[in-house]
C-alpha positions as CSV (number, residue, x, y, z in Angstrom):
1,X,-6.4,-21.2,39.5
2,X,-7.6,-20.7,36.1
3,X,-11.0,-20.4,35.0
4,X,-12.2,-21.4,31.8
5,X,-15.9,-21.1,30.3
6,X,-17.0,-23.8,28.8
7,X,-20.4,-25.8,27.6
8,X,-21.4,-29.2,26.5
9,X,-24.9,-30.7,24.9
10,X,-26.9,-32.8,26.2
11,X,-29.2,-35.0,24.4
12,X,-33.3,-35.2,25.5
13,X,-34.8,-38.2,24.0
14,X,-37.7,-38.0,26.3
15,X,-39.1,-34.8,25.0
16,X,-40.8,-33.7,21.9
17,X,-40.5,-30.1,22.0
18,X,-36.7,-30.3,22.2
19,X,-33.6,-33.0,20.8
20,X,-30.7,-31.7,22.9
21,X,-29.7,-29.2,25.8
22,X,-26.5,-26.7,25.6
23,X,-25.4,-26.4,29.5
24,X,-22.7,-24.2,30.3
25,X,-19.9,-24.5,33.0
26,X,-16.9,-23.6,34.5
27,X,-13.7,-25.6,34.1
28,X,-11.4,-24.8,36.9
29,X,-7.2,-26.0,36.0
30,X,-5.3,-25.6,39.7
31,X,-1.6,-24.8,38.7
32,X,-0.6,-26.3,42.2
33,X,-1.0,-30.0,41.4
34,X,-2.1,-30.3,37.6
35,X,-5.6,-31.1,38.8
36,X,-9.0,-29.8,37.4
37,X,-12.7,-29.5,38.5
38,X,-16.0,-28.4,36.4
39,X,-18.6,-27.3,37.7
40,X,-22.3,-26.0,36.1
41,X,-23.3,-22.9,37.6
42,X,-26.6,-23.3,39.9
43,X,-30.3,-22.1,38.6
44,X,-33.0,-21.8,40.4
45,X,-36.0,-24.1,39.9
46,X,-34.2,-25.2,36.5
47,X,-35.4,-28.9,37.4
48,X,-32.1,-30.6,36.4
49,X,-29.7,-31.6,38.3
50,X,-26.8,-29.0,38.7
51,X,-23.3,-28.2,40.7
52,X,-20.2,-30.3,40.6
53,X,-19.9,-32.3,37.5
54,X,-16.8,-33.6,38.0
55,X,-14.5,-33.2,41.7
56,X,-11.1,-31.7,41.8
57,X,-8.5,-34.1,40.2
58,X,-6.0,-35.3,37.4
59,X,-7.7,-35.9,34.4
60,X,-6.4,-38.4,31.9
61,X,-6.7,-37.1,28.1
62,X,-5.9,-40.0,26.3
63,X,-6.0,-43.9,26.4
64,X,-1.9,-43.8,27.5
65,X,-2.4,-42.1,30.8
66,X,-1.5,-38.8,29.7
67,X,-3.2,-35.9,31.8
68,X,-3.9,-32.7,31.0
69,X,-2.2,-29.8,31.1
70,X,-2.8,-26.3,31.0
71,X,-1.0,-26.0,27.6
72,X,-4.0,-28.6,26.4
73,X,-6.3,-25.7,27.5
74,X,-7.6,-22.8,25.3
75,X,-10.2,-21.4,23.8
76,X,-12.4,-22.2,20.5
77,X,-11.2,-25.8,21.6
78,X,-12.8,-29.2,22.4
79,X,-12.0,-31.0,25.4
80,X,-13.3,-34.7,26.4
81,X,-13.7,-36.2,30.1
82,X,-15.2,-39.1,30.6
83,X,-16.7,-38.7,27.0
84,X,-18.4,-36.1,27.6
85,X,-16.8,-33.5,25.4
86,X,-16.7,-29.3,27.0
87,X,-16.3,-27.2,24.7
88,X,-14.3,-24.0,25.7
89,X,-15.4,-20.7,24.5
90,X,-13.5,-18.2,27.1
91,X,-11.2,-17.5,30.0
92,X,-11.2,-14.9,32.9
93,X,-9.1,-12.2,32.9
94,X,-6.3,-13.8,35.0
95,X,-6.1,-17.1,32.9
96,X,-6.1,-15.4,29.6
């Protein structure tokens, strides 16, 4: 499995004091069957909802039916999943 850290933003229109949200998470790429998972990292009494963003499977990365890869995956890039775009800032030890 390989693990990459990741984030996306989320907008807050409800709220004065702040316009978006940077939430971090953890993209996980299983080698065994091309398939992928993220997941956000559980806080405490953070009042938002948190865990599995999106369950273990093959992800399309383009209109064609392409799926990702691990070769689509490094970081410094951008990544989008059912537009919501991750972007990847690092890798555990194994995966880099």
């Amino acid at each position: 499995v390989l693990k990459f850290d990741a984030y996306f933003q989320e907008d807050v229109p409800m709220s004065a004091e702040e316009h978006f949200r940077i939430r971090q998470v953890n993209i996980y790429y299983y080698l065994e069957d091309d398939s992928m998972s993220v997941i956000e990292p559980v806080v405490e009494n953070s009042g938002i909802p948190q865990g599995k963003l999106i369950k273990r499977q093959r992800l399309a990365k383009n209109d064609r039916g392409d799926h990702y890869h691990w070769k689509d995956l490094n970081r410094g890039i951008n990544i989008t999943i059912y537009g919501k775009t991750f972007r990847i800032v690092d890798c555990d030890r194994f995966t880099q």
